[in-house]
C-alpha positions as CSV (number, residue, x, y, z in Angstrom):
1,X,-6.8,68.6,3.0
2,X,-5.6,69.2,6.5
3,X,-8.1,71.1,8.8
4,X,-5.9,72.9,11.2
5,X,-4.4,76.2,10.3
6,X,-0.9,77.2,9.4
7,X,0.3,79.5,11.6
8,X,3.1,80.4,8.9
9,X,0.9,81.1,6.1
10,X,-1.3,83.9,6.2
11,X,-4.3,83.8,3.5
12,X,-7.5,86.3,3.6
13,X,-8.9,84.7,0.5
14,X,-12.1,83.0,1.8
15,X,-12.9,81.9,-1.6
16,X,-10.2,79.4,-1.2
17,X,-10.3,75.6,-0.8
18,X,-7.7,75.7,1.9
19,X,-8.7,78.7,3.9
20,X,-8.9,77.5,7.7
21,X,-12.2,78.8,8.4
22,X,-11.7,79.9,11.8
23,X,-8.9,83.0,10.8
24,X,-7.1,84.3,7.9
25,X,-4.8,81.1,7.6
26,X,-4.3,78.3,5.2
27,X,-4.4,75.1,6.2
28,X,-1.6,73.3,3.9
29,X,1.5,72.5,5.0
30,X,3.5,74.5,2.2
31,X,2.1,76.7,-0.9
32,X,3.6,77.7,-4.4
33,X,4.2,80.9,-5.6
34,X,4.0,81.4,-9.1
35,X,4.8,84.6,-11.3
36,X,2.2,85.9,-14.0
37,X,4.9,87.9,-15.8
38,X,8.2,87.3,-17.3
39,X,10.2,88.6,-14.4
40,X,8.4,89.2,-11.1
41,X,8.9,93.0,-10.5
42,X,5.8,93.7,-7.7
43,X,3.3,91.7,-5.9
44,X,0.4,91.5,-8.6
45,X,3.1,89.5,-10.5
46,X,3.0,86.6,-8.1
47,X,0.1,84.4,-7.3
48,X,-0.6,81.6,-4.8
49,X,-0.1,78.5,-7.3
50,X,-2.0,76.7,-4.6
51,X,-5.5,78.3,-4.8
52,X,-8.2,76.3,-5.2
53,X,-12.2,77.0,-5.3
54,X,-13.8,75.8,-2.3
């Protein structure tokens, strides 16, 4: 995991492995965005693919 934030990637979930823990950043160098329906059609149908429990 790389400690510094992404300035490009803006994440306010805490609960999150990769949340820099000095602002609302992540701290990986690229995320993946998955869908959780058949055809993405509003936000709640994507998710951060990346997420992991701290």
């Amino acid at each position: 995991m790389k400690d510094k934030r992404n300035d490009s990637i803006e994440c306010t979930v805490n609960e999150c492995r990769y949340h820099s823990k000095d602002a609302d950043y992540c701290t990986l160098n690229k995320i993946r965005v998955v869908k959780n329906d058949i055809m993405a059609e509003s936000q709640e149908s994507t998710d951060c693919g990346s997420f992991e429990m701290k």
